[in-house]
C-alpha angles and dihedrals in degrees: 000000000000104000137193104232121176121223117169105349084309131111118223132167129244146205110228111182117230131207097275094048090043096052085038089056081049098047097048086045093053109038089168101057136080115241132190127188101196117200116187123215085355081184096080102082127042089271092193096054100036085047089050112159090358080065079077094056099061086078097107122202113209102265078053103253120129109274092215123038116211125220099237108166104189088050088042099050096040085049091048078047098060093039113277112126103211139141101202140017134254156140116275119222089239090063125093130196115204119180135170133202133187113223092182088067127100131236099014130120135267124242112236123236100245092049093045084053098068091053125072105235122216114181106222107211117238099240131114118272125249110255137088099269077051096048093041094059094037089059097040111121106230100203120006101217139167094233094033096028095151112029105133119205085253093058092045089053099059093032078063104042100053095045081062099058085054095057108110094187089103108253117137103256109192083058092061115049125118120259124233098245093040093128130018126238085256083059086054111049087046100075089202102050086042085049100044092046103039101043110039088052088057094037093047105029107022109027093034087104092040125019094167099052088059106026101026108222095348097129097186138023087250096067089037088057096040090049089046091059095053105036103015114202088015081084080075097075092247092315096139097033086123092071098059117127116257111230128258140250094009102171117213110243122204117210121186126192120275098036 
């Protein structure tokens, strides 16, 4: 960025380095390093726009280096500055960009074709890793109750997800499923954060076109929340009726004919 800086009762303007010309100083200074510049949900800002003439650069040749170079004089002079002698500006083969987006998020924007063609895509499955924090939450039981006593958040994942993708209202379902780490193992020991989180995304983004379908006759999130807090998953209009404890010590009668 270009900034207004004031010296002396007198405005001047600055070169502040960002996180792309930094990891690119780095990169030309250490060819023989690897290099990755990682930008997360790089879908929440306009990333064309915000990219501008380092769009042109993305373009790789087959040894990796950017197969057009751009004319940036701000990056160009702070990099002759700090002792690299160049003319114009591009990508060495030894510098990585890594970025991820969640296409599950709301109000964000969407990245153009011309821009998502110069990235190599690789869809990441939304399913819990394979490690003990992830085992710990998968397993986590989200409300101990006589009727649900054993639904894990795992279990209520993937109840909730496929009852999306059932959903004919006309939402996009894949873009509305929950993800696996949407809430934390403190959210869901706490019955009120679970609640409040939980249940105001599917009241006000999923079930917005067909609250029946999802919470039977509750009319408002008031009630939903009011019913939640006395009978838990019951809220779900016998979603997750597969899950009720059988009950013990039934014993197995014979009965012959006759008697």
């Amino acid at each position: 960025q270009i900034i207004p800086m004031v010296k002396e009762n007198t405005v001047e303007y600055e070169f502040h380095p960002g996180a792309f010309t930094a990891a690119l100083k780095y990169a030309l200074e250490n060819k023989e390093e690897k290099v990755c510049l990682i930008i997360e949900e790089i879908n929440r800002g306009n990333a064309s726009a915000i990219f501008g003439d380092i769009f042109q650069l993305l373009d790789r040749d087959e040894l990796g280096k950017s197969r057009y170079s751009i004319f940036n004089g701000p990056i160009k002079d702070y990099l002759n500055k700090e002792g690299l002698n160049i003319s114009k500006i591009y990508i060495p083969s030894n510098m990585w960009i890594v970025a991820t987006m969640n296409t599950s998020d709301q109000n964000v924007f969407t990245l153009d074709t011309a821009f998502k063609r110069r990235w190599k895509m690789e869809y990441i499955k939304n399913i819990f890793a394979d490690n003990k924090e992830s085992t710990k939450l998968r397993n986590k039981i989200i409300q101990v109750s006589d009727k649900y006593p054993n639904v894990t958040w795992e279990k209520f994942v993937k109840k909730i997800n496929k009852h999306i993708t059932y959903d004919t209202s006309g939402i996009n379902g894949e873009d509305k499923q929950l993800g696996m780490y949407f809430v934390t193992i403190d959210e869901i020991d706490n019955q009120k954060e679970f609640a409040e989180k939980i249940l105001s995304y599917l009241w006000e983004d999923v079930a917005k076109l067909n609250k029946e379908y999802w919470f039977g006759d509750i009319k408002s999130y008031d009630e939903l929340l009011e019913k939640y807090e006395k009978s838990y998953l019951e809220v779900f209009d016998n979603l997750f009726d597969d899950e009720i404890k059988a009950p013990e010590n039934t014993e197995n009668i014979s009965i012959t004919e006759g008697e």
